[in-house]
C-alpha positions in Angstrom: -31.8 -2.4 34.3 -29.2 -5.3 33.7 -26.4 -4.6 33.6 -23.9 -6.4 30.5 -20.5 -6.8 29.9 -18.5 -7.6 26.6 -15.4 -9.1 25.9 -13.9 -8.8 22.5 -10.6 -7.1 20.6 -11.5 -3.4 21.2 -8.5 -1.2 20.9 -6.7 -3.6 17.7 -6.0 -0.2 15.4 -8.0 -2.3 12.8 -11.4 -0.5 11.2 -13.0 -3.9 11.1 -12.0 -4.9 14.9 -13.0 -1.4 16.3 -16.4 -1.0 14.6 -17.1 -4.9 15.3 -16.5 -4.0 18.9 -19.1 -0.6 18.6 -21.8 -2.4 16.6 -22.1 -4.9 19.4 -22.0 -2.9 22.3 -24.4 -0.4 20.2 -26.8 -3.0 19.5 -27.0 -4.2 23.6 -27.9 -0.5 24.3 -30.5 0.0 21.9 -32.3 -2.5 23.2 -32.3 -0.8 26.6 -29.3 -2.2 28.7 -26.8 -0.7 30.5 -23.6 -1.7 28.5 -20.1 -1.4 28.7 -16.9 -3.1 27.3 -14.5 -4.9 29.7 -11.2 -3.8 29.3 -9.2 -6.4 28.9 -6.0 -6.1 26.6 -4.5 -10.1 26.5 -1.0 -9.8 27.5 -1.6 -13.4 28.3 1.1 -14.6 26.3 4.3 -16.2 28.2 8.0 -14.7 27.5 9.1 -17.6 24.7 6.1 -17.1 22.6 6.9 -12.9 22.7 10.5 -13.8 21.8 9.3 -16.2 19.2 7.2 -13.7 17.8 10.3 -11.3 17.9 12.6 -13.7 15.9 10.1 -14.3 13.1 9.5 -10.8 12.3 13.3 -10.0 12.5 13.5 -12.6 9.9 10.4 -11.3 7.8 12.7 -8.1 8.1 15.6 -9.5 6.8 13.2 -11.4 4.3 11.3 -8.4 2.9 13.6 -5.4 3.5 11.2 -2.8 1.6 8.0 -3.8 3.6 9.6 -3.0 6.6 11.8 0.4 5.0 7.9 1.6 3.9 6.8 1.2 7.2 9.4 3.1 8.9 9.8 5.9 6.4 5.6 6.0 6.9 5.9 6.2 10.6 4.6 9.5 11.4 1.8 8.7 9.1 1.1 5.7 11.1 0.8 7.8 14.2 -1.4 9.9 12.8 -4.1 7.1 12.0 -3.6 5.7 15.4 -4.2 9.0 17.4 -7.6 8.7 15.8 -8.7 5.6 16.4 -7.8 6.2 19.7 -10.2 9.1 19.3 -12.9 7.2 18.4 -12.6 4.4 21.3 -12.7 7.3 23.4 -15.9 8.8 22.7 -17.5 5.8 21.3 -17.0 3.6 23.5 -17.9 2.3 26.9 -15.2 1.1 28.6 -14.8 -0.8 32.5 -12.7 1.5 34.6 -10.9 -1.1 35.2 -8.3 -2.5 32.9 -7.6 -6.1 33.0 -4.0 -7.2 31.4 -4.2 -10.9 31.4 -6.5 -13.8 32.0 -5.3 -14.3 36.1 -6.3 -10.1 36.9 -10.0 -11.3 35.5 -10.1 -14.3 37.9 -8.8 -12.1 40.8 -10.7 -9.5 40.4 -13.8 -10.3 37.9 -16.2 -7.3 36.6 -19.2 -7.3 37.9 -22.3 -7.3 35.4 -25.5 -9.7 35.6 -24.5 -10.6 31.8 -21.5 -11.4 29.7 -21.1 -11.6 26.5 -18.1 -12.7 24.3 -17.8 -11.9 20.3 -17.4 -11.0 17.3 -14.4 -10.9 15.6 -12.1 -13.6 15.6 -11.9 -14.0 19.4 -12.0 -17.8 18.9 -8.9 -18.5 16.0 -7.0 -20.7 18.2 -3.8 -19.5 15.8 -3.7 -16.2 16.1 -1.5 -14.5 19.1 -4.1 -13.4 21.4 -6.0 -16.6 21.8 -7.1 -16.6 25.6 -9.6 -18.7 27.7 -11.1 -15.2 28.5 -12.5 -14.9 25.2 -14.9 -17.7 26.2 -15.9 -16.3 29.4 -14.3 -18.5 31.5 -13.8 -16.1 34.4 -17.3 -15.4 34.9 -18.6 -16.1 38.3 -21.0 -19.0 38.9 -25.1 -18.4 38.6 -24.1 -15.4 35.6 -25.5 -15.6 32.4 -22.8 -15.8 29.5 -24.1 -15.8 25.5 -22.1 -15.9 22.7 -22.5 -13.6 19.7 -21.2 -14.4 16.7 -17.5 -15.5 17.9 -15.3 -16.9 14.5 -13.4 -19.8 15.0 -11.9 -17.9 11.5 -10.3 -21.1 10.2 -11.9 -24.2 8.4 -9.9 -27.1 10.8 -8.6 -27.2 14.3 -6.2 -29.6 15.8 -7.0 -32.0 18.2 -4.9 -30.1 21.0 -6.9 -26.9 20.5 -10.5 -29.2 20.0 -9.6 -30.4 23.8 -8.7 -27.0 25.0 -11.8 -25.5 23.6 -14.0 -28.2 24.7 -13.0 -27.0 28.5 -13.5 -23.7 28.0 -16.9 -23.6 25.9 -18.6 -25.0 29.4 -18.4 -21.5 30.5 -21.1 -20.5 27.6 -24.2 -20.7 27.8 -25.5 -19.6 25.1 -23.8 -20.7 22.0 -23.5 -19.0 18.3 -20.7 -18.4 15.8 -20.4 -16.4 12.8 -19.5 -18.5 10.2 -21.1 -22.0 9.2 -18.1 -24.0 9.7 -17.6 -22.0 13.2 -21.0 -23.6 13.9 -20.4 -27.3 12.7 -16.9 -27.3 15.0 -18.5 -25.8 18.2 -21.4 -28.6 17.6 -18.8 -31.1 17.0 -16.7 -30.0 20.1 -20.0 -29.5 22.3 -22.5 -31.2 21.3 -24.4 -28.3 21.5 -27.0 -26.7 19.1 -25.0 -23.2 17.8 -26.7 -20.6 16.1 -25.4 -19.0 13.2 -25.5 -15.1 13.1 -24.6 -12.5 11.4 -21.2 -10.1 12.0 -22.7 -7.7 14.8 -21.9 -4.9 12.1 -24.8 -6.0 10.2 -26.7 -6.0 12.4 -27.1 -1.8 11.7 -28.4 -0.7 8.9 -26.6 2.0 6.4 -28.9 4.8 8.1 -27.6 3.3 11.4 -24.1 4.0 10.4 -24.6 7.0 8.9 -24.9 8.5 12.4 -21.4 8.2 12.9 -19.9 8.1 9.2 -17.9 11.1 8.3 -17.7 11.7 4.5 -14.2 12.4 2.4 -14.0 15.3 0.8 -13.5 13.9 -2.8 -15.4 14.5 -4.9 -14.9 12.7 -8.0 -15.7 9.2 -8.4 -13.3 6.7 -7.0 -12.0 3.1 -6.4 -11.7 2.6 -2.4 -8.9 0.0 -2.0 -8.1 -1.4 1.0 -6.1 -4.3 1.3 -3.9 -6.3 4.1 -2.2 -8.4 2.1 0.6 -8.3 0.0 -0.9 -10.2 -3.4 0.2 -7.9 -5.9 -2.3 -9.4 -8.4 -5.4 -7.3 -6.1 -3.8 -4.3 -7.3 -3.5 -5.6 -10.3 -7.1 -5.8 -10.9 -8.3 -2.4 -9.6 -5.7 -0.6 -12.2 -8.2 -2.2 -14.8 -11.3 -1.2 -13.5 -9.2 2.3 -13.0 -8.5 2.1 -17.2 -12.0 0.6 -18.0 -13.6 3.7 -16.1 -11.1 6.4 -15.5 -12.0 6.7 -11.8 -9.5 8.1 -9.4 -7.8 5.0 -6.7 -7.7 6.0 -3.5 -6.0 3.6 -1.1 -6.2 3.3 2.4 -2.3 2.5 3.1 -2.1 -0.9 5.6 0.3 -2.8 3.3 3.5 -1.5 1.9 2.5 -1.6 -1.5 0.3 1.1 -1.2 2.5 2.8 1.3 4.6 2.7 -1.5 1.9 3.7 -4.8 1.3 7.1 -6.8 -1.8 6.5 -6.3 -4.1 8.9 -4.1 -3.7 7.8 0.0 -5.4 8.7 3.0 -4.1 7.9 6.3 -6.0 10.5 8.4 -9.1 7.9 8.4 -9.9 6.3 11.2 -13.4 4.3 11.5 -15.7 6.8 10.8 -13.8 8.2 8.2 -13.6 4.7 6.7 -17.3 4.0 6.6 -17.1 7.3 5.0 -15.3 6.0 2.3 -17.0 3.1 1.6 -20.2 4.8 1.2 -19.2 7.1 -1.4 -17.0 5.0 -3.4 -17.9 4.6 -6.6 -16.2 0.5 -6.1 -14.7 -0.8 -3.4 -11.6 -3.9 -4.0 -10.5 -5.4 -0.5 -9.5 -8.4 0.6 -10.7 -7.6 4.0 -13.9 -9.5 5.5 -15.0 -6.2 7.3 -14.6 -4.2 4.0 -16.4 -7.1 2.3 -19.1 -6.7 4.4 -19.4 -2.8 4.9 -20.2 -2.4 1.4 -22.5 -5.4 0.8 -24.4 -2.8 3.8 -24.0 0.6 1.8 -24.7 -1.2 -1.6 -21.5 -0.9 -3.4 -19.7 -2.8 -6.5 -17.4 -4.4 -4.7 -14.7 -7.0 -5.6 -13.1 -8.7 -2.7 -10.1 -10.9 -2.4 -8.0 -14.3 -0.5 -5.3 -13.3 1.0 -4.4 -16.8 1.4 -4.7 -20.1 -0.3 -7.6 -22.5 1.2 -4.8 -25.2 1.6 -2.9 -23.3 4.6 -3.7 -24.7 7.8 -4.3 -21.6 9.0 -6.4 -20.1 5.9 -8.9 -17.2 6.9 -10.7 -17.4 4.0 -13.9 -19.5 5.3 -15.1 -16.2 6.3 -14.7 -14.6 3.1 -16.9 -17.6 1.5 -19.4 -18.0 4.2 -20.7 -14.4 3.9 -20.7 -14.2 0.2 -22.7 -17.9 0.2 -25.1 -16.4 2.5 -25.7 -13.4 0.5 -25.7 -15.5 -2.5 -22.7 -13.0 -3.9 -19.8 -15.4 -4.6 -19.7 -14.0 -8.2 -17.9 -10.9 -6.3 -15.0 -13.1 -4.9 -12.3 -12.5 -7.7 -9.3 -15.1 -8.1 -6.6 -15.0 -10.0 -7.9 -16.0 -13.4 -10.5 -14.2 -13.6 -10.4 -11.0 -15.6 -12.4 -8.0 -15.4 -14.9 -7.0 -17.7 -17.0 -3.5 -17.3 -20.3 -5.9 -16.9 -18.9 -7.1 -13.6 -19.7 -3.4 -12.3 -23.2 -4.2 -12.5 -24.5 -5.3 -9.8 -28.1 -6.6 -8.7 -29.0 -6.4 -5.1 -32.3 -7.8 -5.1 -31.8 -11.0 -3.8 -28.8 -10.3 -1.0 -30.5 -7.5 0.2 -33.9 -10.4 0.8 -31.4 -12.3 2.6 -29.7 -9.8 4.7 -32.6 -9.1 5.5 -33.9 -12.2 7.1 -30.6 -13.5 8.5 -30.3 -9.3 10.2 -33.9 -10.5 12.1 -32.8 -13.8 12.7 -29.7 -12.7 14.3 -31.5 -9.9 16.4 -33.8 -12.3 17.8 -30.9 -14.7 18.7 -29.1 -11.7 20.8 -32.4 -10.4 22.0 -33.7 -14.1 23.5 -30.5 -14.4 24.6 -30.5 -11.5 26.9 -33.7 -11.7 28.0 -35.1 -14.7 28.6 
């Protein structure tokens, strides 16, 4: 049996990161390999760019004094959450015995599988703080095969620097896909390489799939699920008139101070499981997470999802928000600003995304599946 290892963000106390990280390492074992995450926690990053990072939140601090006030006096709360998604790495996932802290302890000392794969998540955002040349498998030894699966670039444009960076580093894959269409068209335009474009490895289970593992909330009234990173007071906004228009109960999942903060019903003793749980049986879901986005276009669920930034930021995350909803043919669920809710929004035909799930799921299965076996 071969023998396949993955690389991706696995321990990030993020529902979306975690069950991105199980779906994909799920998936490889149902379809009979012997499968384990590498361990590898990307402490990469050299002592100015941790001090950097130190001086800018110190001034968010001093910026947004209440964020950071909400946060503290929510501590113990916080813990809470994260001894159970510690929990759930534990006896969900497999993890290399060996831990691997930064990109020189993989090239002393590489794991040994006769695969590697790299992906999901946004393992390639050349902005965010744990960008590494690991992430593209450059550590693997020669005569190894290496596939991609579903990687996001997460951003629309990349700078010439991080085009030329990339370009080195994308030799090390063979086989080449990414997650959102744009991802595609800049891999292509860096390699000039066909890339395959494939679905979030989450959806690549279906709701019975996830039911295995979903633990359901107690409530049992109807309710609004809101679960939100950013700090757009405008997405709360919005559910408190679907809340009037239908009397159903909000219950938040606390990640930004403003619902660390709310009146409204909050749960922090969810950790994944507990958070497809959620989705499942909400009666709506509003989120501007991708990974919420996407958990309930899989159960089914009015949803209404969200931008937490504006497309003209350099750094804007949002092409992943559009890409899905395109694909789905759902774009009438992405809710800006002036747009204002009506009870007819809550209506919602499935017919046609669930067709297309549907053939980009297979698409993306036989992708992984080639991949691995050829």
């Amino acid at each position: 049996m071969n023998r396949v290892g993955i690389i991706t963000r696995h321990i990030s106390k993020n529902y979306g990161t975690m069950l991105q990280a199980y779906a994909i390492q799920k998936y490889i074992e149902n379809l009979g390999f012997d499968c384990e995450i590498i361990d590898y926690r990307a402490k990469d990053r050299s002592m100015r760019i941790k001090w950097l990072h130190k001086i800018k939140h110190f001034f968010y601090a001093m910026l947004t004094p209440k964020k950071y006030i909400m946060k503290f006096t929510n501590k113990k709360n916080i813990i809470v959450r994260n001894k159970i998604f510690n929990g759930f790495s534990k006896t969900r996932f497999r993890i290399s015995t060996k831990r691997y802290e930064t990109m020189q302890d993989l090239k002393n000392d590489p794991p040994d599988y006769d695969i590697y794969v790299c992906g999901s998540d946004q393992i390639w955002n050349p902005y965010l703080e744990y960008k590494s040349p690991a992430y593209f498998l450059t550590f693997v030894p020669e005569g190894k095969k290496t596939v991609a699966y579903a990687p996001s670039i997460g951003v629309s444009n990349i700078g010439t620097e991080n085009r030329l960076e990339m370009k080195d580093w994308l030799k090390s894959v063979q086989y080449l896909s990414a997650r959102e269409k744009r991802g595609c068209e800049i891999i292509q335009e860096i390699t000039k390489r066909p890339v395959e474009l494939v679905l979030d490895p989450v959806l690549l289970h279906s709701p019975e799939e996830w039911d295995k593992i979903a633990i359901s909330p107690e409530l049992k009234e109807p309710y609004i699920l809101c679960y939100f990173l950013g700090n757009v007071q405008f997405f709360r906004d919005f559910a408190r008139e679907i809340q009037k228009a239908t009397g159903y109960k909000i219950v938040n999942l606390p990640k930004s101070y403003l619902e660390m903060g709310s009146k409204d019903h909050k749960i922090y003793d969810a950790g994944p499981a507990e958070f497809l749980g959620l989705i499942k049986n909400a009666a709506v879901v509003c989120t501007d997470s991708f990974h919420g986005t996407i958990f309930s276009v899989n159960y089914h669920k009015p949803f209404f999802c969200f931008c937490r930034t504006v497309d003209t930021d350099e750094r804007s995350e949002n092409s992943r928000i559009y890409n899905i909803l395109e694909v789905l043919q759902l774009q009438s669920r992405l809710i800006k600003p002036d747009i204002e809710f009506s009870t007819d929004m809550l209506k919602l035909d499935y017919s046609i995304a669930h067709g297309l799930l549907e053939h980009a799921r297979y698409k993306s299965a036989e992708y992984i599946r080639k991949a691995l076996e050829q």
